[in-house]
N, C-alpha and C positions, 0 to 999 in steps of 0.2 A: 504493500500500500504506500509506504516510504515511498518507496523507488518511484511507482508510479506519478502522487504527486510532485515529487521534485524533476521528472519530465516533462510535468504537463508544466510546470515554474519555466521551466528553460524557454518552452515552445512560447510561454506568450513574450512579446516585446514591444517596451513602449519606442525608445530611442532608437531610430532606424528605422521602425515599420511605417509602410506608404499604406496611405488611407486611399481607396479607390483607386491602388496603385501609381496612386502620382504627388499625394503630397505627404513627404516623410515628416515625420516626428523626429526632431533636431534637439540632441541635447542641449542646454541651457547655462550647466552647473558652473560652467567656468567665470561665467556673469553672475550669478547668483551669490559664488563662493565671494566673489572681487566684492559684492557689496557687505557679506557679511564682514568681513575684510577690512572693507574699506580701504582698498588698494586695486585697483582698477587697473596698476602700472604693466600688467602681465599681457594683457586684453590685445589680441588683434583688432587692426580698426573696427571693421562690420560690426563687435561683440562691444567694442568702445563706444559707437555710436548707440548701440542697444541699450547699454548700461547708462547711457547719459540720460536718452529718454525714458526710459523705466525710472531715474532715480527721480525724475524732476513730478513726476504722476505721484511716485510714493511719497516725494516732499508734501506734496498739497494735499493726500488723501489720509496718511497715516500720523497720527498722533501719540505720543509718550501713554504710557499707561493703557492701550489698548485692547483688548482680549483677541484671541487668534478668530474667536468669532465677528469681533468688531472689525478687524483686520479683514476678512474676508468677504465681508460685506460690503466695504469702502470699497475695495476693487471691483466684486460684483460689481456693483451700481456705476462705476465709472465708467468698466467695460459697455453694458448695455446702453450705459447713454453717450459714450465718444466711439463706440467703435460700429459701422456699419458692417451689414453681410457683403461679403463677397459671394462672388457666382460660378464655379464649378464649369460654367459651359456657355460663357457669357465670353463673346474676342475682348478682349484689352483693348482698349481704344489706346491711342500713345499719348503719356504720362498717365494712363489711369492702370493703377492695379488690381484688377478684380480677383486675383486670385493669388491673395496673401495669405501664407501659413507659414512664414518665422517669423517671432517675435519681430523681429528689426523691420520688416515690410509693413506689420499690420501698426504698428504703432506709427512709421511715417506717412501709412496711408490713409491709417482710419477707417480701414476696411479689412475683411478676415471671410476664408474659408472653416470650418470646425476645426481642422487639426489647428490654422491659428489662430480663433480663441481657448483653445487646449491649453497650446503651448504659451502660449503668455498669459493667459492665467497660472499656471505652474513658475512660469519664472516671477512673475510679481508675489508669488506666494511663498514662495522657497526662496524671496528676498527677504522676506521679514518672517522667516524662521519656520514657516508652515511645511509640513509635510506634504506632499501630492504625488500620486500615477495619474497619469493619461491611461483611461478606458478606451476601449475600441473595438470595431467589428471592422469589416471589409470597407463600409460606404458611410461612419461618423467615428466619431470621435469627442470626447466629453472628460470632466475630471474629476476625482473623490480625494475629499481633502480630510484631511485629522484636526480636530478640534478641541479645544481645552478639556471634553470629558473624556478625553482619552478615544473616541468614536471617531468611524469613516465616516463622510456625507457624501453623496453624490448629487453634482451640479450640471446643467448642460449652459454654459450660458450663449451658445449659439443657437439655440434654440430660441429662448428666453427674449433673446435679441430681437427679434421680432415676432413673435409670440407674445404671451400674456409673461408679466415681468414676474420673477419667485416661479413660477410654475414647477422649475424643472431645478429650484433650489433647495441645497439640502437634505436630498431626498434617500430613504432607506432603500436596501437594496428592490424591496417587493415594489415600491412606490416607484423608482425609475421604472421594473419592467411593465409595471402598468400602463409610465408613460410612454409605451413603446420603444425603447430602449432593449437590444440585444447581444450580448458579452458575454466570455468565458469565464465567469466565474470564481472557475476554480484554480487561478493566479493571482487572485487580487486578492485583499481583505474583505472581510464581508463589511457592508454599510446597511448597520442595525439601529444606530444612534437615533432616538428621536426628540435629545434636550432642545437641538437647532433647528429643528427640522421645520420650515416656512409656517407649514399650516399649523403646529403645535404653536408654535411662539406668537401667531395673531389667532 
């Protein structure tokens, strides 16, 4: 039974796996670590440029004394009201990026396919100490985070984005797959927690 699940650990992958075969999940941690850090001086450009506007969002959004759930909510809310959908299957018009998934694109563009509201929800969250996996099937991509009781939540906030806002926040694992959400399970933590959970707390 060991053996088994620690194969089926190996088989899932957040960093590296391409969503719909075409937009991979990019590690982040080299940026993330630089800000716990606080030393940025390591950073190739593209991850310097990352780091400058990730840091300047978490300036205005996050405040001393915060709970990791206050923490997570600030981003929330910032992401769903500064970042638009991108389109999957929309041409690029030139200068517009419809189909941004690393952090560095969705934040100069203001726009995001799932895997990049994923991934820059995880790197703004793993800046200020949160835990996150990137969840995944074939055709989305979404994130479960760890929260002061010690619990996984699960959020889609590309969904959410244009959708009903909180919907798809917080959510226990039964609650995601009700929201239609479909994932392997048996790689990731379970998300049982419901102190956070949208509709408990209003």
């Amino acid at each position: 039974r060991q053996a088994k699940e620690a194969e089926q650990e190996n088989t899932y992958q957040e960093d590296g796996y391409k969503v719909m075969d075409q937009y991979e999940i990019r590690s982040t941690a080299d940026i993330s670590d630089a800000y716990l850090k606080n030393d940025p001086s390591g950073l190739s450009d593209e991850d310097q440029e990352t780091y400058d506007m990730a840091k300047s969002v978490l300036d205005k959004i996050i405040r001393d004394g915060m709970t990791d759930y206050d923490k997570e909510l600030a981003i929330y809310d910032w992401m769903v009201t500064n970042i638009g959908q991108g389109s999957g299957h929309t041409i690029s018009m030139p200068g517009q990026n419809s189909q941004a998934f690393t952090p560095h694109d969705v934040l100069e563009s203001k726009s995001a396919v799932c895997v990049g509201y994923a991934t820059t929800f995880r790197l703004f969250a793993n800046m200020v100490g949160l835990d996150v996996h990137i969840v995944h099937n074939d055709y989305h991509s979404w994130d479960m985070v760890k929260l002061d009781d010690g619990e996984w939540y699960q959020l889609d906030i590309y969904t959410d984005a244009t959708g009903a806002k909180y919907r798809n926040f917080n959510m226990t694992d039964e609650m995601t797959r009700t929201n239609g959400h479909e994932w392997d399970g048996s790689a990731l933590p379970e998300a049982k927690g419901t102190k956070y959970s949208y509709a408990v707390q209003n």
